[in-house]
C-alpha positions in Angstrom: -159.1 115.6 91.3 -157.9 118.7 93.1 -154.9 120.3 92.7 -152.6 122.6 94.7 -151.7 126.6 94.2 -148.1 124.9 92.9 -149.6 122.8 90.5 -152.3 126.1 88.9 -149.1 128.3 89.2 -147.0 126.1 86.6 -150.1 126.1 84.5 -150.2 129.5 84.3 -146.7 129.8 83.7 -146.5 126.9 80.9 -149.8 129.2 79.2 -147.8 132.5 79.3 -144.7 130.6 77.7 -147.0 128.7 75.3 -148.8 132.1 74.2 -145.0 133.6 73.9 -143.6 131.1 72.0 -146.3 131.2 69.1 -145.7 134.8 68.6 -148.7 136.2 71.1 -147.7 138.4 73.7 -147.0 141.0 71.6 -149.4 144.2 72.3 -151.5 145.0 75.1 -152.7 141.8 77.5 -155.6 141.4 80.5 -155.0 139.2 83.3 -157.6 136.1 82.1 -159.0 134.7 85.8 -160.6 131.4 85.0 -163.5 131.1 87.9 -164.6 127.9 87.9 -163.9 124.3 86.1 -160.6 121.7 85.8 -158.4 124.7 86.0 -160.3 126.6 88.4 -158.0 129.8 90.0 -155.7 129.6 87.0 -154.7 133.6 85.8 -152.7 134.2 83.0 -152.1 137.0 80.2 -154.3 137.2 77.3 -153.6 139.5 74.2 -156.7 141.9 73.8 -158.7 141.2 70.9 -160.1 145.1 69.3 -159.9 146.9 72.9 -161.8 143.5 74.8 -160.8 140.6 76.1 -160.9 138.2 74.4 -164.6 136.5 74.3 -163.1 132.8 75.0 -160.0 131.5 75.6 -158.3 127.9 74.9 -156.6 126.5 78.2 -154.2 123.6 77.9 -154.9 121.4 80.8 -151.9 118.7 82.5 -153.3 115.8 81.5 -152.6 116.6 77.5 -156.5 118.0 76.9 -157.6 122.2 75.9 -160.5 123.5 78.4 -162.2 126.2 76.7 -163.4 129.4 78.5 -166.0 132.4 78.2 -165.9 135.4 79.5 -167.9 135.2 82.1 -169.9 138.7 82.2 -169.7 140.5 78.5 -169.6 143.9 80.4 -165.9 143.3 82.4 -163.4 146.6 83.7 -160.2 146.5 85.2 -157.0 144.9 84.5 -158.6 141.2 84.6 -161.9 139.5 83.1 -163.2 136.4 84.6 -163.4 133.6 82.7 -166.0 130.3 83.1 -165.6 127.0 81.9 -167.3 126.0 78.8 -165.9 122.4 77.7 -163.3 120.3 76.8 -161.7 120.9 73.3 
């Protein structure tokens, strides 16, 4: 089923809140790009985990489910890290 840049943008918006409300957020962030699977083009902050991004990342998806994410090269620079889709939590 594909989905529109509307329908990624509120996903992204409802992880940033998500990640707010349970206390994350607080510290420095990367912009987390997820390349490829359900969520495909989704971006969204991610605390940074000892100087890194974080090595995966839990993604809640609209239909209730958590996609899980790797990053998708260990060696990443920049302000964002590419993320590719692993499985369904």
């Amino acid at each position: 089923m594909a989905h529109g840049p509307s329908h990624h943008a509120r996903l992204a918006q409802r992880v940033i809140s998500e990640g707010r409300a349970s206390g994350e957020g607080v510290g420095p962030t990367i912009i987390a790009a997820l390349d490829d699977g359900p969520l495909r083009g989704v971006r969204f902050d991610a605390p940074v985990v000892a100087g890194r991004p974080p090595s995966t990342v839990d993604v809640p998806a609209a239909d209730g489910s958590t996609c899980r994410y790797c990053l998708a090269q260990w060696v990443q620079s920049g302000p964002s890290a590419v993320y590719t889709f692993l499985y369904r939590v």
